[in-house]
N, C-alpha and C positions, 0 to 999 in steps of 0.2 A: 190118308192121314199123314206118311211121311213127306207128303210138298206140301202141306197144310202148315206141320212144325217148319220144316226149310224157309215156306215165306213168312211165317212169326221170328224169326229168327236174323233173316235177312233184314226184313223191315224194322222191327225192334234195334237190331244192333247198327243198322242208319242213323234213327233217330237217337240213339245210344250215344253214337261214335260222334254226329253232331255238336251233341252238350259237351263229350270229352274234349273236344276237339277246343271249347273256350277253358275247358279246365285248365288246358295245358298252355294254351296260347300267349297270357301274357307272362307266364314264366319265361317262353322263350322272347318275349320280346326284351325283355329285360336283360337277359343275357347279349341278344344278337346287339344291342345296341351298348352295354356298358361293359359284357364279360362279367357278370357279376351273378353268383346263386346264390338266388334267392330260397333260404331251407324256409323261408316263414312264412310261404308262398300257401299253403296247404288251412292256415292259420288263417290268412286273409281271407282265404275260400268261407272258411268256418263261422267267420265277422260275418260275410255276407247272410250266412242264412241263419244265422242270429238275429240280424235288421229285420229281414221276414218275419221272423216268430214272435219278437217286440211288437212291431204292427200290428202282427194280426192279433196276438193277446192282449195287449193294454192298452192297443189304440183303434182297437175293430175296425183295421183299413184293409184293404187290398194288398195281400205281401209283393204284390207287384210296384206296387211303391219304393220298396225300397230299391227298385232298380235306379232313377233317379239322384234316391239318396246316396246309393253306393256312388255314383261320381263324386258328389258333394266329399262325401267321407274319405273317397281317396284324395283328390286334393288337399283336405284339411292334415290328413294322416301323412301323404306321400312326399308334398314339397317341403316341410322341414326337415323329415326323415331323410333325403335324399341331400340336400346342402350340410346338415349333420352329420352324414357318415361317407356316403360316397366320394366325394372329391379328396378324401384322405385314405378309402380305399385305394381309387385309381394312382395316385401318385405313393404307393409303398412298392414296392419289389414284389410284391405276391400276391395282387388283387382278387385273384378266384380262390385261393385258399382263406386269405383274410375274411370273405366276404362267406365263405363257408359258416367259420367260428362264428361271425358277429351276428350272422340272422338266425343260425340254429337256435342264436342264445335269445333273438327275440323272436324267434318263435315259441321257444318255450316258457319266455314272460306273458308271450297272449296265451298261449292256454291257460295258464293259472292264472291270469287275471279274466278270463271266458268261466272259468271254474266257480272261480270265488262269485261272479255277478248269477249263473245259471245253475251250478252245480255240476254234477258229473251223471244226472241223468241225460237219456236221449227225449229229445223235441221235433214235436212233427208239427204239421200245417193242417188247418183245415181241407179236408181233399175237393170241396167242392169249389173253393177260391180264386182257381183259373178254368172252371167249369165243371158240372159235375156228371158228363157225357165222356162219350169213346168217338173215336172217327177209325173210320176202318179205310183199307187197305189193300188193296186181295186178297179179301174175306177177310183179314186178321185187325182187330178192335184193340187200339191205346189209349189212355187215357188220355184225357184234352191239355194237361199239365204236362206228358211228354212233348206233345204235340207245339204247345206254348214253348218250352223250351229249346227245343230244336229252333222255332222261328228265331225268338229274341238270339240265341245264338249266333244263326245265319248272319242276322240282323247285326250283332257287331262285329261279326268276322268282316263284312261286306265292307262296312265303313271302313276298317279298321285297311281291307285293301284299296278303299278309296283313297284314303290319306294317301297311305305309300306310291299310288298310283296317277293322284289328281292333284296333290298339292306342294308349293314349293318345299312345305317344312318336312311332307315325307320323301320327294326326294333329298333333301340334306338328310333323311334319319337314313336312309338306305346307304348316301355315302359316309357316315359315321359308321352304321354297317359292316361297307365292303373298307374301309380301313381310316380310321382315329385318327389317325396321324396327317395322314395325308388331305382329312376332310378339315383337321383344324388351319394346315397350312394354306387352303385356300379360302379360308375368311368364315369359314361356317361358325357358328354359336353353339360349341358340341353341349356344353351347359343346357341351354337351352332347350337344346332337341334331347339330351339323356334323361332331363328335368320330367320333361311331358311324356317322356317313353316311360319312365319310372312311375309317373302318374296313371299311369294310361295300363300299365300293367296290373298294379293294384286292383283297378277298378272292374278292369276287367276278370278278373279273380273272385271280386266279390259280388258282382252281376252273378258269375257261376251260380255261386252259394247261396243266391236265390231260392234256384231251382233244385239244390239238395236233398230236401225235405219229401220232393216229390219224385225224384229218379232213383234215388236211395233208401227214399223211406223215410230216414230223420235225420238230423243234427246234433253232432255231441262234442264235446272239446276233445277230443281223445282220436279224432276224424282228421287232425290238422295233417301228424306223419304219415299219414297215409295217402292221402288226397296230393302230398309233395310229392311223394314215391311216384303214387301211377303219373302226378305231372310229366315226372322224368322218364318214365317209362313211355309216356306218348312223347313230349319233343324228343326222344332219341330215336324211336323209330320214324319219324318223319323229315328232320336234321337239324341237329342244337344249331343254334344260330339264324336260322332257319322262320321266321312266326308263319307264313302260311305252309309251311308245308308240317305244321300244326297238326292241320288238317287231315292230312294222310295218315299221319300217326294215330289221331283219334278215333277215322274210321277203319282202321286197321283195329285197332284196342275194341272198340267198340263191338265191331263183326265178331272177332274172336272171340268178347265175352259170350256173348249174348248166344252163339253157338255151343258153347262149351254146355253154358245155363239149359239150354233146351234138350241136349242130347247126353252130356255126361256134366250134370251139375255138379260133382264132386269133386271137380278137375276145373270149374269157371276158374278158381282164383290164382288159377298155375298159370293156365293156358296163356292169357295177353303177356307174361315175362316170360314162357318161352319162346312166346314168337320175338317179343325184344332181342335176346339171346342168341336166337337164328339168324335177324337181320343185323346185327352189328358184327357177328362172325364174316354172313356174308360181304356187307356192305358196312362199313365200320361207320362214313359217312349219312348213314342215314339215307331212305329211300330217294329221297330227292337229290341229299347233298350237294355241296359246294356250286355246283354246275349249275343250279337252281334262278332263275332272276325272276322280278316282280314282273309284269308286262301291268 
């Protein structure tokens, strides 16, 4: 029985740490590439799994759809918002604090406008929607919806180091990255590439929020502050600035919840912030930190 719990636990907080690991992802890309927190980051998650639960209730689709549309929706959302605020962040004296003030503030315009369209009840998904089987494990059975989410995850984590790793515009985002100044000086498009990084994080936030409904249970507007928090809590254990080492963070968050959940459930929601706590003590930089490159 006790390596029965260990590999439910193991395995769960893989597939766990997987999805955390996009939660937190395009938070940090957004930073790594403009210095910019995003507080409204947790909100956008929230949008996502809102498009799910519209689909699936008024328009009997697949909430899988709304993966699609979340790209659509971050573009429509991300490129004015981004020409609107950021280039006048960047250019004040104190663009990560500035950028603190101005997204808390809309983050807490999308809940109360999340509020006013759904209410302040929680919303869940149809459970059979991304299948309504288990796939097991060594011995240990998840349902097909974690299963689904951990892929689609992979799935834009993978691209998302395709970019950085296979195309011209991700290496100009890497040298805007490793330093702004020096990437503008040598003829790069930082607009450009911060534009699509900005897009690109949105989206990927709200891809998450997909799969809310079904690794959490439901969606509720009141889910935004919290969903920012553990963001912060996974890209700081892996390295702010950092987007793949995302990763590390998430399955770190991940393993720790999901052990905590199985052996001393009372203690899950301490456990992943004090292991944050331990590692930034240890390792301020974060487990990968600075020394980190894309290959």
């Amino acid at each position: 029985m006790g390596v029965e719990l260990l590999e439910y636990a193991i395995v769960g907080g893989i597939l766990y740490g997987i999805f955390f690991s996009l939660i937190g992802i395009g938070l940090n890309l957004i930073f790594g590439v403009m210095r910019i927190i995003n507080l409204a980051h947790g909100q956008f998650i929230v949008l996502g799994g809102y498009l799910a639960f519209v689909l699936a209730r008024d328009l009997h689709l697949n909430p899988l759809w709304a993966l699609p549309l979340s790209i659509v929706g971050a573009a429509i959302i991300g490129w004015p918002l981004y020409y609107a605020v950021v280039p006048r962040l960047q250019a004040s004296r104190d663009p990560e604090m500035l950028s603190f003030i101005l997204f808390f503030g809309l983050g807490q315009a999308i809940e109360a406008l999340t509020v006013l369209g759904f209410g302040t009840d929680q919303r869940s998904l149809p459970s059979d929607a991304m299948g309504s089987g288990n796939i097991g494990v060594l011995g240990q059975e998840f349902p097909d919806s974690w299963w689904v989410a951990a892929a689609v995850s992979l799935a834009a984590i993978g691209l998302l180091w395709v970019y950085f790793s296979r195309t011209k515009l991700g290496y100009a985002t890497r040298a805007v990255m490793s330093n702004r100044d020096e990437a503008l000086a040598t003829g790069i498009d930082v607009h450009r590439v911060s534009v699509l990084a900005f897009v690109a994080g949105l989206a990927l936030a709200a891809i998450a929020g997909v799969f809310l409904p079904y690794l959490l249970g439901s969606v509720s507007p009141d889910l935004g502050g919290e969903l920012t928090t553990t963001s912060f809590a996974i890209v700081i254990i892996g390295s702010l600035g950092n987007p793949l080492g995302t990763i590390i963070g998430g399955l770190v968050f991940g393993l720790g919840t999901m052990l905590m959940q199985t052996y001393y459930s009372s203690w899950s929601n301490v456990v992943p912030y004090a292991l944050l706590l331990i590692i930034v003590l240890l390792r301020p930089q974060g487990l990968l930190g600075k020394a980190a490159r894309y290959a």
